[in-house]
N, C-alpha and C positions, 0 to 999 in steps of 0.2 A: 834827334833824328838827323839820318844824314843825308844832303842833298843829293840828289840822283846823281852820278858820274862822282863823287865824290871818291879822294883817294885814302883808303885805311890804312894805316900800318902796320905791320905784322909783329905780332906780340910774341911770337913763340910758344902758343896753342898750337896743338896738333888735336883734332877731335878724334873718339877713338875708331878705330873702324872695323866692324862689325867681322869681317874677312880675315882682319888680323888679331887670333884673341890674345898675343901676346899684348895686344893695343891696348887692351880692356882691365890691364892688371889693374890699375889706380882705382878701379873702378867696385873691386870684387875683394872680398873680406874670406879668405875657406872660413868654415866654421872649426872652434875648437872644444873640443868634447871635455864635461867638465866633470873626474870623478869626485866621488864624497864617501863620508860616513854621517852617520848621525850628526858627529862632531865636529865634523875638519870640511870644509870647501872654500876653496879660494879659486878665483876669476882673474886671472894674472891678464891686465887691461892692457897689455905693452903685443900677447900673443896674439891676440884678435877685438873684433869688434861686435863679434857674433860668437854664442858659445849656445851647446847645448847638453841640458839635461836629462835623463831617464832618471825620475825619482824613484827606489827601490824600497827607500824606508824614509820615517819622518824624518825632516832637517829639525833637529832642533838647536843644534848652535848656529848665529846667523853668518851666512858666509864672508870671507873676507873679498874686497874686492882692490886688488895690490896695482900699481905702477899708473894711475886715472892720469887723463890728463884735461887740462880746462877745455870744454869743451864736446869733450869725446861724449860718444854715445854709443850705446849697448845695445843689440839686441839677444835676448835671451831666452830661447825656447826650452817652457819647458814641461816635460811627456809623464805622465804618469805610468807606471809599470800596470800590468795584467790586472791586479790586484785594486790598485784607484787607492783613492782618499790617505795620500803622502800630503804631509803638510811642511810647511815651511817658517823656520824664525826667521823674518826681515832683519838687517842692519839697522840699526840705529841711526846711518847716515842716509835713509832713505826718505824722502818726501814725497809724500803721496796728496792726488787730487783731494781737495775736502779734509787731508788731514786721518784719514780713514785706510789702512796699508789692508792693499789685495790680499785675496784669499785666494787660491788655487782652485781651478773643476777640482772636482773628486772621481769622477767618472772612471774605469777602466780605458787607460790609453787616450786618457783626454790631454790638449795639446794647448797650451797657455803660451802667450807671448809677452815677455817683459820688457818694456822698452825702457832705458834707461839716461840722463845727461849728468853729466859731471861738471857743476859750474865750484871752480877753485877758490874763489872767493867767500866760497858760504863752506866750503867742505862739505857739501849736500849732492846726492845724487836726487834727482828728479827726474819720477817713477808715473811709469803707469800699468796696467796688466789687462792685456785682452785676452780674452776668454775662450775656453771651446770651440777650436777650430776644428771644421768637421771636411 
């Protein structure tokens, strides 16, 4: 802690500021919309850090997720079409709580959220999936 009257030095922080939303970029991920077929989806991790899905039909090859970097973290929404109960092949490089990989709502238009970390050293993404947001 630093003593009252005490002099800081200026690091070259600028905080963002609210007024200027150019200020705010560092801050803000657009999301990138992620198509597929049954077979083919890849998550090109270099475009964004937020993607999202409307699942149409089942995933059954599991997607690729290309360019990770140590570190990095995912978030991945993802919407079930009109129709509900799309399901998903997990990665292989996925670790999940308990060892046990999410399952999807099935719900019509049900909205799950994948969150994602990429630690380089194991080659493991570390998952988790919240459910049914309504």
């Amino acid at each position: 802690m630093l003593a009252a009257g005490a002099a800081v030095a200026n690091l070259g922080f600028t905080p963002p500021n609210p007024a200027n939303p150019a200020s705010l970029a560092a801050a803000y991920t657009p999301a990138s919309a992620v198509t597929f077929s049954a077979t083919a989806m890849t998550l090109n991790c270099d475009a964004s850090n937020v993607f999202t899905t409307t699942l149409t039909a089942n995933v059954t090859t599991a997607p690729t997720l290309s360019s990770a970097n140590d570190g990095q973290t995912l978030n991945w929404f993802l919407t079930q079409d009109a129709t509900g109960s799309r399901t998903m092949t997990w990665p292989s490089s996925f670790k999940w709580p308990g060892g046990t990989a999410g399952v999807l709502s099935t719900a019509a238009n049900a909205a799950d959220l994948l969150v994602a970390t990429y630690r380089s050293a194991t080659g493991f993404w570390y998952v988790s999936l919240t459910k049914d947001f309504k």
